[in-house]
C-alpha positions in Angstrom: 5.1 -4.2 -0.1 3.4 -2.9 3.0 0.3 -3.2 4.0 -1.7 -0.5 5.7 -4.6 -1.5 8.8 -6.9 1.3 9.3 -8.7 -0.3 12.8 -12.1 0.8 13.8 -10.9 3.0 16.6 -9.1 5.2 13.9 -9.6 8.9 12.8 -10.9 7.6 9.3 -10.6 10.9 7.6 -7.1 11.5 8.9 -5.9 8.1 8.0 -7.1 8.0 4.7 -5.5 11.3 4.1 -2.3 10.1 6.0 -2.6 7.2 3.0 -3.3 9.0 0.7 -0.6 11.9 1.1 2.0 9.2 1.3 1.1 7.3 -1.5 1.4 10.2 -4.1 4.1 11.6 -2.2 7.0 11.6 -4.8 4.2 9.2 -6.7 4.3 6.5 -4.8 8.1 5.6 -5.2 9.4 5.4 -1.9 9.5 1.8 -1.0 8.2 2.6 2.4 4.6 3.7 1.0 1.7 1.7 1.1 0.7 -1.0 -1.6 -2.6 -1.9 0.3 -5.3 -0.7 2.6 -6.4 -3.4 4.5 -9.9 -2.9 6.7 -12.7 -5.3 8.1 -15.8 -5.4 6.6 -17.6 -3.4 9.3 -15.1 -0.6 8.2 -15.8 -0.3 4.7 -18.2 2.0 3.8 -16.9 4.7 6.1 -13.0 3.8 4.3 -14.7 3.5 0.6 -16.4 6.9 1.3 -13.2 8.7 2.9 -11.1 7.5 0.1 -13.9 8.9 -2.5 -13.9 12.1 -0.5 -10.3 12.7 -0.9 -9.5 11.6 -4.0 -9.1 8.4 -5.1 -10.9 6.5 -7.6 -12.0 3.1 -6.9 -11.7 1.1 -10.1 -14.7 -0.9 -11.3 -14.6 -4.8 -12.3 -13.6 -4.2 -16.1 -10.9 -1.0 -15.0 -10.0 -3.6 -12.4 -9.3 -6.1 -15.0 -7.4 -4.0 -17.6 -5.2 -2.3 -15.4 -4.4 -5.9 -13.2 -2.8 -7.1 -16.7 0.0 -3.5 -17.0 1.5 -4.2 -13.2 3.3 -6.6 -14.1 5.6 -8.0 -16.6 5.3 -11.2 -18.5 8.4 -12.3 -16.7 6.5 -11.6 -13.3 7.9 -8.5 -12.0 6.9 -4.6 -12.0 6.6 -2.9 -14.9 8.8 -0.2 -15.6 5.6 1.8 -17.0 3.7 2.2 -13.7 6.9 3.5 -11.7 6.5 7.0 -10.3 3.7 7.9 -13.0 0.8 10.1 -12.6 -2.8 8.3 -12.7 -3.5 10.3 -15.9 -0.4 8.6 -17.7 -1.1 5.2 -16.2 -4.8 5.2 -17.2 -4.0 5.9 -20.4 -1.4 2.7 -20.7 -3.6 0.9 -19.0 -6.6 1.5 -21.4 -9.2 2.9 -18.9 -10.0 6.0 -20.7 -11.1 3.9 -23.8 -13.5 2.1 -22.1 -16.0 0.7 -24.2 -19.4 2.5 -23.9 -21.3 -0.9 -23.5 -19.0 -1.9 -20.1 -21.2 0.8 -18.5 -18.3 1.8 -16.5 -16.9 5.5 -15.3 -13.9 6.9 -17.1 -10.8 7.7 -14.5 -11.5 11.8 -13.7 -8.5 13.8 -14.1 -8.6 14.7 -10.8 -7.8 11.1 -9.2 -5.4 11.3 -6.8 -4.6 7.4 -6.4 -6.0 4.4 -8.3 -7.6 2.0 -5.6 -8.3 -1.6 -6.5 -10.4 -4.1 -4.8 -8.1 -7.3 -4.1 -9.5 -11.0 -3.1 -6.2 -12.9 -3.4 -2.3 -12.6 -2.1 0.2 -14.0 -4.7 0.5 -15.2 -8.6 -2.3 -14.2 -10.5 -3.3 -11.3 -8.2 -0.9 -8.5 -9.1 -2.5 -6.0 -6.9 -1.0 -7.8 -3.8 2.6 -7.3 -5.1 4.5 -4.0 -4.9 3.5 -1.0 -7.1 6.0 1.5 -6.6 3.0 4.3 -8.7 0.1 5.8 -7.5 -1.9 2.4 -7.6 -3.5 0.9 -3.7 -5.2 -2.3 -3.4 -7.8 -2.8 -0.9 -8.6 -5.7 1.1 -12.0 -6.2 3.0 -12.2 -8.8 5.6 -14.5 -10.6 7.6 -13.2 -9.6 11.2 -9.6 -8.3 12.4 -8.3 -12.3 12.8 -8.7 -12.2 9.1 -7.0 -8.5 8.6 -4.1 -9.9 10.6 -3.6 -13.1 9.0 -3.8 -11.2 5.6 -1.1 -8.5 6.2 1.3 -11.8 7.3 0.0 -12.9 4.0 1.1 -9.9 2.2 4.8 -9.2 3.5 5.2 -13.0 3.4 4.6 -13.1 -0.4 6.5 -10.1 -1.0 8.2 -7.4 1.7 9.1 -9.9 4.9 10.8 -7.4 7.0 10.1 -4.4 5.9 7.1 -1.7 6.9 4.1 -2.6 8.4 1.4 0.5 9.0 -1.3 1.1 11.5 -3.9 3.5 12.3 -5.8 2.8 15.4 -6.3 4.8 18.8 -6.4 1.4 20.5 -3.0 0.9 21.9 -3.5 -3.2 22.6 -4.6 -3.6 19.1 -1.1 -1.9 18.0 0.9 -3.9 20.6 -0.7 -7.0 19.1 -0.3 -5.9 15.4 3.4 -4.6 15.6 4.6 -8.6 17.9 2.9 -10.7 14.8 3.4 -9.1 11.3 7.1 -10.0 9.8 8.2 -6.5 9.5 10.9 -4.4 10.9 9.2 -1.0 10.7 5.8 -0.7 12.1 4.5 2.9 11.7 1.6 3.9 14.1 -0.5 7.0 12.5 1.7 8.3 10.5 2.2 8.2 6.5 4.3 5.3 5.6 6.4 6.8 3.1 7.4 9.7 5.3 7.4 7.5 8.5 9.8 4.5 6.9 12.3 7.1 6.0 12.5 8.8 9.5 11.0 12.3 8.4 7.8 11.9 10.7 9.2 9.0 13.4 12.4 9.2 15.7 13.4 6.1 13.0 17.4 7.2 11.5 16.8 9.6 8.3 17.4 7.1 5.0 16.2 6.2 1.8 17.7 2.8 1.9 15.7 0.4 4.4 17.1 -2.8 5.2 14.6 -5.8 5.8 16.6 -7.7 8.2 17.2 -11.3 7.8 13.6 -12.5 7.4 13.6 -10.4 4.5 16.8 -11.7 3.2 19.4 -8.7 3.8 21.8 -8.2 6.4 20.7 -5.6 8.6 17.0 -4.1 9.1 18.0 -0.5 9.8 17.0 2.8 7.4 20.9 2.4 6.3 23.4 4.9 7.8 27.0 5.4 8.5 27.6 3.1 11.0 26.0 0.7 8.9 28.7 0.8 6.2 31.5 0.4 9.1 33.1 -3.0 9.3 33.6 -4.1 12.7 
């Protein structure tokens, strides 16, 4: 369930397209690939207008609503439906193409790359902070990076401790400070998570299956190789 920071000394439009390509790569079902974009407030009409610019469609309050009750199951866990679907199939599941003409609201373009929903909350009753393993993001706007920080703990501690935290900054002390505080074994610095997590774009081993180490409650937090499967 990881969280992506895009900082203010980032390349916006590269790290939105770095988000962006991960997130449909294989539509969205590596386990590696980002389930939110988290940014400060000073950060999001530059990130709002990237994402718009490259594709994604930022859902309004009533798409919000609609598609926030198909993530999940009744039992609480991910629905089947979502799971390496295009936006044009989920949309439709979902309802947002039969929008009401009174809820004033803009139907999902064929075209949309990624389905991008503004999130508030971390936990039951905010399905958008859980993992969506589809071409659905939320997005977090905080007051100041304090707030960013103590949100992405927020997020891998509700769901993904010890798995992949990303980061797009320039600012090498931000990173540093970033990668010693989130619970996560992975922490992927400019780079799309997806690709990054399984070692094609980082000097991390080359594997599909990522342990989360013992904070995430497996037994090793390495992408899972040979010498993983030897008992010593």
């Amino acid at each position: 369930n990881g969280p992506a920071y895009i900082h203010r000394s980032a390349d916006v439009r590269l790290a939105v397209k770095r988000i962006l390509d991960s997130k449909t790569f294989d539509n969205g079902t590596i386990c590696a690939s980002e389930q939110s974009i988290v940014v400060t407030r000073e950060m999001e009409a530059a990130v709002s207008a990237e994402l718009k610019a490259q594709g994604a469609y930022l859902l309004s309050d009533e798409e919000h609503s609609r598609l926030s009750r198909f993530i999940l199951r009744s039992n609480g866990t991910m629905n089947p439906a979502i799971v390496g679907k295009s936006v044009e199939t989920v949309a439709k599941l979902a309802g947002l193409t039969h929008v009401p003409a009174s809820a004033r609201v803009d139907r999902v373009p064929p075209t949309a790359r990624v389905l991008v929903a503004r999130e508030r909350g971390v936990g039951r009753g905010y399905p958008y902070s859980n993992e969506k393993l589809g071409l659905i993001l939320a997005y977090y706007v905080e007051s100041d990076e304090e707030a960013v920080l103590r949100r992405c703990v927020e997020i891998l501690e509700w769901e993904g401790a010890g798995h992949t935290f990303a980061i797009h900054a320039q600012d090498e002390d931000t990173v540093k400070r970033f990668a010693q505080e989130v619970p996560a074994s992975r922490v992927l610095v400019n780079t799309p998570a997806s690709l990054g997590g399984v070692g094609a774009t980082t000097c991390l081993f080359p594997a599909l299956t990522l342990g989360c180490g013992a904070v995430g409650g497996s037994s090793s937090s390495n992408n899972i190789g040979p010498l993983d499967l030897i008992n010593i």
